[in-house]
C-alpha positions in Angstrom: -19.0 36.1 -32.5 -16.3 38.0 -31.2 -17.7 41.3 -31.5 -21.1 40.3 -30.1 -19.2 39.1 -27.3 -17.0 41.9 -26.5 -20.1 44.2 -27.5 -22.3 42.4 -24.5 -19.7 42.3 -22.1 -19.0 46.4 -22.7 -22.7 46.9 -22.1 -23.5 44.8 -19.6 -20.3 46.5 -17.7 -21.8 49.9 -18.5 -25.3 49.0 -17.4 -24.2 48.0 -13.9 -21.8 51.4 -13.9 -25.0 53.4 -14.3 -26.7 51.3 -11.4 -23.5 52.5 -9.0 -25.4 55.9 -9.2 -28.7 54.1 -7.3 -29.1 54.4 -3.8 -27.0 51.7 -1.9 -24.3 50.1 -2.5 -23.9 47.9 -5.7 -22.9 44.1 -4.7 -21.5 42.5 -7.3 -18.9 44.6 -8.2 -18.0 44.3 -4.7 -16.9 40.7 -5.2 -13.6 40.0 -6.2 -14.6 37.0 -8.4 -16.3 39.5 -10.8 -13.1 42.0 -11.5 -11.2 38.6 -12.1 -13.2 37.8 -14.7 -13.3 41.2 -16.2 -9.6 41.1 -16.3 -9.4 37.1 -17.5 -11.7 38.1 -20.2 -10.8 41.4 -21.1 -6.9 41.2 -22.2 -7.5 38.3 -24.6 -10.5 39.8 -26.2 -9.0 43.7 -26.5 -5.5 41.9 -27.4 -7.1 39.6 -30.0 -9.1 42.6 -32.0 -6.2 44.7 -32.5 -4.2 41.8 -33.9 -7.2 41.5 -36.3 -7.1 45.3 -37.3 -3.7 45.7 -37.7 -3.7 42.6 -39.7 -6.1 44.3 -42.4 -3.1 46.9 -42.4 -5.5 49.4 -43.3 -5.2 53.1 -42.1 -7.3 54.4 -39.3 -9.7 56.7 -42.5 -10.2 52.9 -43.7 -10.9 51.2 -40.6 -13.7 54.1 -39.8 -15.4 53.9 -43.5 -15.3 50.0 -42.7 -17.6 50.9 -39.6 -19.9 53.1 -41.4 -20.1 50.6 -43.6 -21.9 48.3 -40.9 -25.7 48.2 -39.9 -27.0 51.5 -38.6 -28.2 49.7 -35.7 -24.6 48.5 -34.4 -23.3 51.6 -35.6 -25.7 53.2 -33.2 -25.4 51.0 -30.5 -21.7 50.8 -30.2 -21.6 54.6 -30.2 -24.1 54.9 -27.6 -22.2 52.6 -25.4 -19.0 54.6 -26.3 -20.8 57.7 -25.6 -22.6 56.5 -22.6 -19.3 55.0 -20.9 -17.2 58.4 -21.6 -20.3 60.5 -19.9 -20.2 58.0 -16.8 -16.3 58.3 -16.6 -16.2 62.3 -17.0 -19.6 62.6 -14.5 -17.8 60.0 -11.5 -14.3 62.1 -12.1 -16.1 65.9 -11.4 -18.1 64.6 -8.6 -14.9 63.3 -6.8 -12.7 64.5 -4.0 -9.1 63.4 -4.6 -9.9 60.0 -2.4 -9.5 56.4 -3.6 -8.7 53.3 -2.4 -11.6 53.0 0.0 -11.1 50.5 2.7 -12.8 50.0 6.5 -10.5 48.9 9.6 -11.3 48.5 12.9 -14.9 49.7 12.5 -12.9 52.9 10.9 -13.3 54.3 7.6 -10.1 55.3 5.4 -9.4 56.5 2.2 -6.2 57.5 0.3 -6.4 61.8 -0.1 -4.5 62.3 -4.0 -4.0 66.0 -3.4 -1.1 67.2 -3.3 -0.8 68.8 0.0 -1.5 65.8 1.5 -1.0 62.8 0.2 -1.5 59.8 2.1 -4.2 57.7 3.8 -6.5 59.6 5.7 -10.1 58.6 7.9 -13.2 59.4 6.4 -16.8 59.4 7.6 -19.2 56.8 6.5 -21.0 58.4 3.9 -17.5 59.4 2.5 -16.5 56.1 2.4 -19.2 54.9 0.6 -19.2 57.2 -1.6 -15.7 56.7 -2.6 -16.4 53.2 -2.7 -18.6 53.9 -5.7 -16.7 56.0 -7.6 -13.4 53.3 -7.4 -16.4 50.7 -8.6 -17.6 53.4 -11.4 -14.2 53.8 -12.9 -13.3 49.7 -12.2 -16.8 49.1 -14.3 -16.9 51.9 -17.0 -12.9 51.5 -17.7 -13.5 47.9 -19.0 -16.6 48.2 -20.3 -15.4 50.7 -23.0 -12.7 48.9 -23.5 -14.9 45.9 -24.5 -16.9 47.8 -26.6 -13.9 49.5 -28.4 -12.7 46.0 -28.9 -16.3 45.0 -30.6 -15.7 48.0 -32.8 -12.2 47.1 -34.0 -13.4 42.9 -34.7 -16.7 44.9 -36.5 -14.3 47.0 -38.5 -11.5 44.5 -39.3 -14.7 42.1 -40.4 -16.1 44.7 -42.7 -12.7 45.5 -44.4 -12.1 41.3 -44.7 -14.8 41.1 -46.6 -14.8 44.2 -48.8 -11.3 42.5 -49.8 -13.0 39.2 -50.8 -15.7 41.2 -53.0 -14.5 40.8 -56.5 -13.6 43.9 -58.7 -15.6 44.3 -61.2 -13.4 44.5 -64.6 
C-alpha cells in the first residue's frame, strides 16, 4: 500500500504540472492548503521508504535487480513518471528568466531577478508575472511528485528484495 500510495500521489502531482503548461492559470496549486499537504504527506512517506531500503541492507546493483524484478507494467509506469517529471523540470528551467518568487502589490507586479548583476526584487509586467507564477508552481508540483514516485520505487524495491529473502533455497 505504500508504494501505490506514494506512486498516485507522484502522478497525480505530475499530471497537474503538465496542466501548468495550459492556458490560464492553474488554481489549485495556488492554494496554500494543497502545498501543505504535499509537504504533511511527503516527508513521512519519502522518510519511511528509505528506512525500508536501507533496512534490506542491500547494495544499490541489488536494489535495481529487485525492481526489474517487478511487473513490467510498474516498471514502466514508474519510469515514465520519473522520466516524465525530469522532462517537465529541465523544460520549466530553460524556458525561465532568472525570476522567482512571484508576488502582486498594490495592483503592481514583482518578482525576485537571480542574476547576478542584479539581484533583488524587481517589477514585472503582467504577463511576466504570470508566467513566473507558473514556473514557481511547475517546480513546487514536479519537485514532490518525483520525489513521491522515487519513494514508490524504493517501498517496490525493498518489497521485492523482502521477499526474495523469504523464498527458500533450494538444497
Amino acid at each position: 500500500m505504500h508504494g501505490g500510495i506514494a506512486a498516485v500521489l507522484g502522478i497525480v502531482l505530475l499530471v497537474l504540472t503538465a496542466l501548468t503548461w495550459l492556458p490560464g492559470a492553474l488554481p489549485l496549486p495556488a492554494a496554500r492548503w494543497l502545498m501543505a499537504a504535499v509537504v504533511v504527506l511527503l516527508f513521512p512517506i519519502f522518510i519511511s521508504a528509505l528506512v525500508r531500503v536501507f533496512l534490506t541492507r542491500a547494495d544499490r546493483h541489488a536494489v535495481l535487480m529487485a525492481f526489474r524484478c517487478l511487473p513490467g507494467r510498474v516498471q514502466i509506469g514508474l519510469a515514465a513518471a520519473c522520466m516524465s517529471g525530469v522532462a517537465m523540470l529541465i523544460f520549466s528551467t530553460a524556458g525561465e528568466e532568472n525570476l522567482q518568487t512571484a508576488e502582486a502589490r498594490d495592483g503592481r507586479y514583482f518578482a525576485f531577478d537571480t542574476t547576478a548583476r542584479s539581484r533583488g526584487t524587481i517589477e514585472v509586467s503582467l504577463s511576466q508575472y504570470q508566467a513566473v507564477l507558473e514556473s514557481d508552481q511547475r517546480s513546487m508540483l514536479a519537485i514532490p511528485g518525483m520525489l513521491f514516485v522515487g519513494a514508490a520505487y524504493f517501498v517496490l524495491a525493498a518489497g521485492e528484495l523482502r521477499r526474495a529473502d523469504r523464498i527458500p533455497k533450494p538444497s
